[in-house]
N, C-alpha and C positions, 0 to 999 in steps of 0.2 A: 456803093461801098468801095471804100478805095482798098487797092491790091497790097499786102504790104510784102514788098520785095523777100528774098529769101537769101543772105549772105552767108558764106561758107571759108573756112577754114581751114589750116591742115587737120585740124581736132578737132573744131565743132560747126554744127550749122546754125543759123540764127533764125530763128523762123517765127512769125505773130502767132500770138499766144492762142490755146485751142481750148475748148471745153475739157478735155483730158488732163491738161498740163495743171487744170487747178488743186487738185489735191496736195502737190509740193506747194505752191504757193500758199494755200491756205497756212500747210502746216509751218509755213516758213514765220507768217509774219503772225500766226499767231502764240507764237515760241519767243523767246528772251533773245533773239537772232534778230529779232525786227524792234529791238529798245531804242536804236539810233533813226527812228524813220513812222515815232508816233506809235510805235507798239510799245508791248504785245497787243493785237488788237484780237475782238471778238468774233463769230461764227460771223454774225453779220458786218462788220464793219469789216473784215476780210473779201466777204463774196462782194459788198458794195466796189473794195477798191478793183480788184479782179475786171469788172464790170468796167471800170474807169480805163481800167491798162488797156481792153480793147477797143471801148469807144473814143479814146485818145486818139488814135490813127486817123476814124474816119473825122474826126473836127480838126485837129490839126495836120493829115498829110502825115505826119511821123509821130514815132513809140517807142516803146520797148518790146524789143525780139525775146521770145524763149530761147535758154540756152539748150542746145543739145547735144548730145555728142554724136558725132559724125558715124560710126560703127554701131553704137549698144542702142542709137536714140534717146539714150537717159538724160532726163531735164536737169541743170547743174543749177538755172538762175535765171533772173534773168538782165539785159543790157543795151541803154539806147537814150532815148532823149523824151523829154519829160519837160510842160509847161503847161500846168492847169491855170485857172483862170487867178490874176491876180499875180502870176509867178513873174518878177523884174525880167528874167530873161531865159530864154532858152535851156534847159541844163542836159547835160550829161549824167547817167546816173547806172545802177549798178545794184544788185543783190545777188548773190551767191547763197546757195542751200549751206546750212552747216556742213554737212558730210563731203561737201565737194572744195572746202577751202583748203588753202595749202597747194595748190596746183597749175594756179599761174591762170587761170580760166577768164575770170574777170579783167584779168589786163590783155588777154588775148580779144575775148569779146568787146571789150570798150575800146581799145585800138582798133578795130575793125569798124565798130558803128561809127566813131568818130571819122577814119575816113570815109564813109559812106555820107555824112552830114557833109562834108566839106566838099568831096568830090561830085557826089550826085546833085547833091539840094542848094549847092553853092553856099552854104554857113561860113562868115568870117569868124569865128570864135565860136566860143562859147562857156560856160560855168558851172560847177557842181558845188551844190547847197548843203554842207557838212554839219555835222555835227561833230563840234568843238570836243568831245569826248571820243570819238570814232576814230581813233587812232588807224586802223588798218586800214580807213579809206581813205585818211587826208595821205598815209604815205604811196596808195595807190594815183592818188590825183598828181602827187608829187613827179611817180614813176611814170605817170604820160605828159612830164612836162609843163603839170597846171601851178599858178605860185598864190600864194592868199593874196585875195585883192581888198585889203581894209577899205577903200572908198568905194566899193561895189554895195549897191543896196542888199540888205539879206531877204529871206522870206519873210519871216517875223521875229529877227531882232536876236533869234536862239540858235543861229547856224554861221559857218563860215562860208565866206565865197571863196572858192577856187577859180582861178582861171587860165581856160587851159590856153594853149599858144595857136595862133594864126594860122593856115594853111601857109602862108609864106615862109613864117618863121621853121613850122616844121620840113619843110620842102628841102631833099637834100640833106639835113642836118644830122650834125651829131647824134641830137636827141634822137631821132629817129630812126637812125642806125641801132643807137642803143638801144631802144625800147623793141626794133626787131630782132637782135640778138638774143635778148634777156627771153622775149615767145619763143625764140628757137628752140633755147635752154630747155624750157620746159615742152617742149613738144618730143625731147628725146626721152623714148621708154626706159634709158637709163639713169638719168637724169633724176639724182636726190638730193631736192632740196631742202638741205639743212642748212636752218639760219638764214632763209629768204623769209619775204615780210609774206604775209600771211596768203590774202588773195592773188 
């Protein structure tokens, strides 16, 4: 069974998903939260995908981490990399609980796995598979830098490709700077964001 590393945060820890952690997830995507991502789905078609999140890891080496917070342990979502079978390429990908958006959480955790893809596993890129209506995640892919790539193949014809920038490109850069000031932002306990995009 392969190990799946444990990444940490000023504010959260990233950790593979547990038999505990499913109760948020269920309730996540079987709610009007998960209409961008094939839901709402049912009791079963839930614990089926559950079941996927942590067989992913040991068939492909990588996944998606549970989000957690570093102090209360509370699960926020969860954040990482995603290629079932069939998928064009590699992607980036992301859910946040309802109750936990608004907080900067997902661009904390997806900035985080993304360096983890690129620095540990040696990734040159990679793409997140949108949906053309999910406004809060193309501007989220936007805020790590990713641009729509119309000559990228999609999943099945009903999603946008995003794509996010190069370890070279982000190395050093502006972007980068930016994208870590904007998590600093929100890592301050005073820090209220009104009028930040959503996740």
């Amino acid at each position: 069974m392969h190990t799946i590393p444990v990444l940490e945060t000023k504010r959260l820890v990233l950790r593979g998903p547990e038999p505990e952690d499913y109760p948020d997830f269920k309730a996540t995507f079987t709610s009007y939260r998960a209409r961008f991502m094939g839901g709402p789905l049912n009791a079963y078609e839930s614990w089926m995908l559950y079941a996927a999140e942590i067989g992913h890891w040991a068939i492909r080496g990588f996944g998606m981490w549970m989000i957690h917070d570093r102090d209360t342990d509370e699960t926020y979502g969860m954040a990482g990399g995603w290629k079932p079978a069939k998928w064009p390429e590699a992607e980036i990908a992301w859910i946040i609980w309802p109750d936990a958006q608004g907080r900067g959480i997902a661009l904390e955790a997806t900035h985080m796995a993304r360096n983890y893809f690129y620095s540990t596993l040696g990734w040159d890129g990679a793409v997140s598979y949108l949906d053309p209506k999910n406004l809060d995640s193309i501007r989220l892919a936007e805020r790590l830098g990713a641009t729509k790539d119309k000559d990228a193949p999609s999943v099945d014809g009903n999603d946008v490709v995003y794509r996010h920038p190069s370890p070279e490109k982000l190395r050093g850069s502006q972007l980068a700077d930016g994208i870590a000031l904007e998590i600093e932002s929100y890592q301050n306990p005073l820090f209220q964001p009104k009028g930040y995009a959503v996740d």
